[in-house]
C-alpha positions in Angstrom: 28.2 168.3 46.7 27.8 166.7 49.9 24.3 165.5 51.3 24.0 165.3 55.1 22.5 162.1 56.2 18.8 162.1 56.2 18.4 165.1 54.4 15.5 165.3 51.7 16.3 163.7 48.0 14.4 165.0 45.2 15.1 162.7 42.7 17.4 158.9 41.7 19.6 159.4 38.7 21.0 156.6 37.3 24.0 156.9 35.4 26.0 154.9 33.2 28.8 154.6 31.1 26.2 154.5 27.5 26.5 152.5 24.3 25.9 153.0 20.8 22.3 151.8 19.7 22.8 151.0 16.2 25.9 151.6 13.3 25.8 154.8 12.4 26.8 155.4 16.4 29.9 152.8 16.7 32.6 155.2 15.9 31.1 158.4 17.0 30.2 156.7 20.8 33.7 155.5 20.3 35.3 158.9 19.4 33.3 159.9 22.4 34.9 157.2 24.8 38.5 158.3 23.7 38.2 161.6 23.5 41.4 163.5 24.1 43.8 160.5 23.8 44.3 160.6 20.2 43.2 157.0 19.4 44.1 156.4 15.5 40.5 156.2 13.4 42.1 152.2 12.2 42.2 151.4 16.3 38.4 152.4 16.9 37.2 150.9 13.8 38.9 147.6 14.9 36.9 148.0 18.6 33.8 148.9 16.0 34.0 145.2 14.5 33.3 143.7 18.1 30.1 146.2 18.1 29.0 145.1 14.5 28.5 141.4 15.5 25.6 142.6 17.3 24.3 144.7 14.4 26.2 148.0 15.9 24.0 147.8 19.4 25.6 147.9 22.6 23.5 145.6 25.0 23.9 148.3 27.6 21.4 151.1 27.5 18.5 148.7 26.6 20.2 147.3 30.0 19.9 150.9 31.8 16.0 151.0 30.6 15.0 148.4 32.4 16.8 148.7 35.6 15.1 152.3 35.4 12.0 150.6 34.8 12.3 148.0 37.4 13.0 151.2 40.0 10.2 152.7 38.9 8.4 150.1 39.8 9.6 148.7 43.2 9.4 152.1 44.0 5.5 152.2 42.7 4.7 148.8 45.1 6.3 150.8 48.2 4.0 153.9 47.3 7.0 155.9 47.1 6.5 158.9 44.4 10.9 159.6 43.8 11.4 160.2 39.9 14.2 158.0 38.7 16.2 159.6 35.7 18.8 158.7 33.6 22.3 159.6 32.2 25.1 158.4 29.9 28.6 159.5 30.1 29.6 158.2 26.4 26.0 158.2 24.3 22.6 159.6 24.9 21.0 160.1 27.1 23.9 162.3 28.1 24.4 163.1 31.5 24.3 166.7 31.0 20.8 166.6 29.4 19.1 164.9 32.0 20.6 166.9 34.9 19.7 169.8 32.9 16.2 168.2 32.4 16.0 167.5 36.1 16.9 171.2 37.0 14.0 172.2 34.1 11.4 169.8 36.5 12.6 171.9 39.6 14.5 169.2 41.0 17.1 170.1 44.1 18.6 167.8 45.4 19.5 164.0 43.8 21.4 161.0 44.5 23.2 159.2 41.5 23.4 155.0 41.3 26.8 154.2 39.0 26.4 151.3 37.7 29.8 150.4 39.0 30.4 148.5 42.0 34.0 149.3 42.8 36.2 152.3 44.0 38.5 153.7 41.0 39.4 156.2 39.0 37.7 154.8 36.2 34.5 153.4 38.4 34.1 155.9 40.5 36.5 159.0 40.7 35.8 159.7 36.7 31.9 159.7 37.4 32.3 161.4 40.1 34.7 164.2 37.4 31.2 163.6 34.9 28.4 164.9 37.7 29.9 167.9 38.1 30.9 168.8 34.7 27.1 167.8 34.1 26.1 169.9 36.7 28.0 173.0 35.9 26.6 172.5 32.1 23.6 172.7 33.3 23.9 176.0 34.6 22.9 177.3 38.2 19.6 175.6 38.6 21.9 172.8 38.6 20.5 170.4 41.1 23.1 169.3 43.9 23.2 165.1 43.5 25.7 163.3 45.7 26.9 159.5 44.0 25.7 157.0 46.3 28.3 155.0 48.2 30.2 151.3 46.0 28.3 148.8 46.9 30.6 145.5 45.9 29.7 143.6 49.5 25.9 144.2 49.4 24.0 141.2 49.4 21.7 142.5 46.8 24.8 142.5 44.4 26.2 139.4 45.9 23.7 137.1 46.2 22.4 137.1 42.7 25.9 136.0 41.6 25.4 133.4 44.2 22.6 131.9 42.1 24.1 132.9 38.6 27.1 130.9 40.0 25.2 127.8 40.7 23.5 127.6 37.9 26.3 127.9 35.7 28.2 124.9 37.4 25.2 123.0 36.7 25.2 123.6 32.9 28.4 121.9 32.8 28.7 118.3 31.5 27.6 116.7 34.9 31.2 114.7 34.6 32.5 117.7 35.1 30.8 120.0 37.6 32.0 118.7 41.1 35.8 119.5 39.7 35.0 123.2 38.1 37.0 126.0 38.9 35.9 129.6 39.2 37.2 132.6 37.3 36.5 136.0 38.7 36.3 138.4 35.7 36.7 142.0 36.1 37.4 145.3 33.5 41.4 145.3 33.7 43.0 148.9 34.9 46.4 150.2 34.7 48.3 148.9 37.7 49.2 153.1 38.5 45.9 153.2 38.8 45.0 149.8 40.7 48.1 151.5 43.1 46.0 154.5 44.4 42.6 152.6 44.8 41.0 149.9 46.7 39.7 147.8 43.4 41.5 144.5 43.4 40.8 144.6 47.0 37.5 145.0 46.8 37.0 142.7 43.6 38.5 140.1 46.0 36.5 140.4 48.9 33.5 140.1 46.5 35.0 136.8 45.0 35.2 135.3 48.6 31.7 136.4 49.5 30.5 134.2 46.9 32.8 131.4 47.6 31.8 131.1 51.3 28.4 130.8 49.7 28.4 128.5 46.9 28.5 124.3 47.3 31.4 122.9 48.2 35.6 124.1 48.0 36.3 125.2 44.3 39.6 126.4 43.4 39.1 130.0 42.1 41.2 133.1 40.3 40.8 136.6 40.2 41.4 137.7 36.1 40.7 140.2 34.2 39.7 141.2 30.9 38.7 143.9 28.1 42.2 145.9 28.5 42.2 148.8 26.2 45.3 150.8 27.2 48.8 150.7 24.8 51.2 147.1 24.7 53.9 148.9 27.3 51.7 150.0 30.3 51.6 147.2 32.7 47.8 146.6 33.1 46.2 144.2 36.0 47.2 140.9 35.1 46.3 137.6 33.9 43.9 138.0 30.7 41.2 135.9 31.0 42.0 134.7 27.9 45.8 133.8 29.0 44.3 132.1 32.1 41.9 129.4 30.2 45.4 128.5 28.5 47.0 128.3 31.6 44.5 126.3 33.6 43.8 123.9 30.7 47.5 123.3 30.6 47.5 122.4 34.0 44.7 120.4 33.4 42.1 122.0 34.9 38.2 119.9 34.1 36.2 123.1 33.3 36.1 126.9 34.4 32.8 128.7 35.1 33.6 132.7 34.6 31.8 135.3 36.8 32.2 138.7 35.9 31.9 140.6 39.2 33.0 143.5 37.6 30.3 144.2 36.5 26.7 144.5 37.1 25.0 143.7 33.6 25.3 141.6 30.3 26.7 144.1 28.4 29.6 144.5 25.4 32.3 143.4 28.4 30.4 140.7 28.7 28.8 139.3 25.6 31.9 140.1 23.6 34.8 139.6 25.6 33.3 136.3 27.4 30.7 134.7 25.5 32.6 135.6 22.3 36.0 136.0 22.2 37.0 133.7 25.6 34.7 131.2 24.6 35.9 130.5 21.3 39.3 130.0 23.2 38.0 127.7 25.4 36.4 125.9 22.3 40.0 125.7 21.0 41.2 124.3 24.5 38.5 121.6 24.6 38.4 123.2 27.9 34.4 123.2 28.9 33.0 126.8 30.0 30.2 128.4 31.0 29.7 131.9 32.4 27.4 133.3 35.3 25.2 135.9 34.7 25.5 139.5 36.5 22.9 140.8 38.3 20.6 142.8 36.0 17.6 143.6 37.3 17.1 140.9 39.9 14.7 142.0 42.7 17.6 141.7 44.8 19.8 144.2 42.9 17.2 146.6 42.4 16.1 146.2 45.9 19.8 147.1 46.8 19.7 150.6 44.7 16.3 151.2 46.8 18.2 150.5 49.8 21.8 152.5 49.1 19.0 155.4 48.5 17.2 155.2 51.9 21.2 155.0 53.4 20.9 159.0 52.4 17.8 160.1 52.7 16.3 158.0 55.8 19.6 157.6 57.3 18.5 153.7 57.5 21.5 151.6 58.6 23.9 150.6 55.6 24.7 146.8 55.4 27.6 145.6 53.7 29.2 142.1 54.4 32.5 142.5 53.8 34.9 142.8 56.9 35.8 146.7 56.6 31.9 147.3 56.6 30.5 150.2 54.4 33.0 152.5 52.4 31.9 156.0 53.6 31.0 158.7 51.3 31.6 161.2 50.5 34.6 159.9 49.1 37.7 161.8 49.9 39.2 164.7 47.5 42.5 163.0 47.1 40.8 159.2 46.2 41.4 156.7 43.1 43.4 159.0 41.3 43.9 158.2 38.2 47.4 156.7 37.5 
C-alpha cells in the first residue's frame, strides 16, 4: 500500500464516513454503521428519530458533493487534469464501488482524503481497515491508493475555524462577547481507545492553534460529544451537554462551541449542537452560538490540494503544530482499536 514520495498518482478519492439521503435509508445506513455489534432494532430507531427531524437526510454526502466539486474545480483553475472520486464507508457511494469503478477507468495508483482530521482507530486506523477491504473487493485490477497523512495543524483546516470562531463571538449579545468562553467539541471515543492513539493530543494542539489566533485571552475546554458506546465503558469525558451545566453553574457569560472534530456541518453537528446542546443552553439561559467547520472554504480545499502534492510532487509538508507533520505511512501497530 505504500507510495514512495514523488511517485505518479492516478487519481484523488475522497472518502467518507456516508449518510442516509432520505427515510427509507435511516435504519438500513444504521444497520450498516453497527454492523456486527448487535445493536437492538428499538436503539437504532431511537438514533433514526435524530435523522427524521431533517426529513431522514444526513447533511453529509450533499457535504462530500461539494467538496468533490470544489476539488474539481481548484484543480480545473491550476490546469491540473487528476480525477477526484468518491467513497462512503456506511451508504452509497460505497467505497467498494468506486475503487472498483476506478480500477474499470484503468486507474493505478490513488491517494485517499478522510474526511477526518485526527489519528484513531475510528478516524483513521478503521479507514485505513475499509481501503483495503475495498480494494481486495474489487478484485486484482484493484488500484494501489495510499490515505493521505491527518492533517489537524494545517493552516487550511485551522484557519477557517479561526474566522468561524470570530464570527461566532460576534453573534453573541455584544454585552456578552468580550467575556465568552470557548468549547472545543469533538466525536467522543472510548478511553481504551483514546489510550493507544494520539487524538486528545492532537485535538488539543488544534484548540491552542486557534487560541493563539483569535482576539484576546478566552478561557477555553476541550469536550466532547455524540457518544454512542454502552452506559459502563468509560468514554472521553465531559459531554458537552454536562459542560454548559457546569460552566453556567459557575457562572460562566456565554460559550461559543467549535467542533474541531470535525470538518463539516453534518448530523454531529446539526443535531448534537445546534439541536440537542442548544436547547440545553436555552434551558440554562446560558447564551451560545457555534462556529462553523470548514466545508469547502478555499482554504480547506486548497489544503486537500496541498496534502496531495505532499505525495506526488514531494512538495514540502507544512503543519504548525510543534511535532511537525505526522508521517505516513502510518505504522502497522497504530490507533488500535481499544
Amino acid at each position: 500500500m505504500v507510495n514512495p514520495e514523488n511517485t505518479p498518482v492516478d487519481a484523488l478519492v475522497v472518502v467518507s464516513f456516508g449518510g442516509p439521503e432520505g427515510p427509507d435509508d435511516v435504519i438500513p445506513f444504521l444497520e450498516n454503521v453497527t454492523r456486527g455489534r448487535n445493536i437492538p432494532r428499538d436503539r437504532l430507531a431511537a438514533v433514526g428519530a435524530h435523522y427524521d427531524l431533517f426529513g431522514g437526510v444526513s447533511p453529509l454526502n450533499e457535504q462530500c458533493r461539494e467538496l468533490v466539486a470544489a476539488l474539481e474545480a481548484a484543480l480545473t483553475a491550476r490546469d491540473d487534469d487528476l480525477p477526484v472520486y468518491w467513497g462512503n464507508r456506511n451508504w452509497h457511494p460505497m467505497l467498494v464501488d468506486t475503487v472498483t469503478q476506478m480500477a474499470d477507468d484503468g486507474i493505478e495508483r490513488a491517494v485517499a482524503f478522510v474526511t477526518s482530521a485526527y489519528s484513531s482507530w475510528s478516524g483513521c486506523r478503521q479507514y485505513l481497515d475499509d481501503i483495503e477491504r475495498a480494494r481486495a473487493l474489487a478484485g486484482p485490477n484493484a488500484p494501489v491508493i495510499e490515505k493521505l497523512r491527518p492533517f489537524h495543524d494545517h493552516p487550511g483546516f485551522v484557519d477557517p475555524f479561526v474566522d468561524s470562531v470570530m464570527a461566532a463571538i460576534h453573534q453573541l449579545p455584544a454585552n456578552r462577547r468580550a467575556a465568552a468562553e470557548i468549547a472545543f467539541t469533538a466525536h467522543s471515543i472510548p478511553e481504551s481507545m483514546a489510550a493507544g492513539c494520539d487524538y486528545r493530543t492532537q485535538l488539543r494542539t488544534t484548540a491552542d492553534l486557534i487560541l493563539d489566533r483569535i482576539d484576546g485571552p478566552r478561557t477555553s475546554h476541550l469536550v466532547f460529544q455524540s457518544r454512542s458506546g454502552p452506559p459502563h465503558v468509560p468514554w472521553l469525558e465531559p459531554d458537552i451537554g454536562d459542560h454548559l451545566r457546569a460552566r453556567s453553574s459557575a457562572g460562566a457569560e456565554a460559550v461559543v462551541m467549535v467542533p474541531i472534530g470535525f470538518t463539516s456541518d453534518h448530523m454531529e453537528v446539526v443535531y448534537d449542537l445546534d439541536t440537542e446542546a442548544a436547547a440545553i443552553a436555552d434551558e440554562l439561559d446560558l447564551p451560545v452560538t457555534r462556529a462553523a467547520t470548514p466545508g469547502t472554504d478555499s482554504r480547506f480545499v486548497s489544503m486537500v490540494l496541498d496534502l496531495v502534492d505532499e505525495r506526488r510532487r514531494a512538495t514540502t509538508a507544512v503543519a504548525l503544530g510543534p511535532s511537525g507533520p505526522r508521517p505516513m505511512p502510518c505504522r502497522d501497530d497504530c490507533c488500535p482499536p481499544g
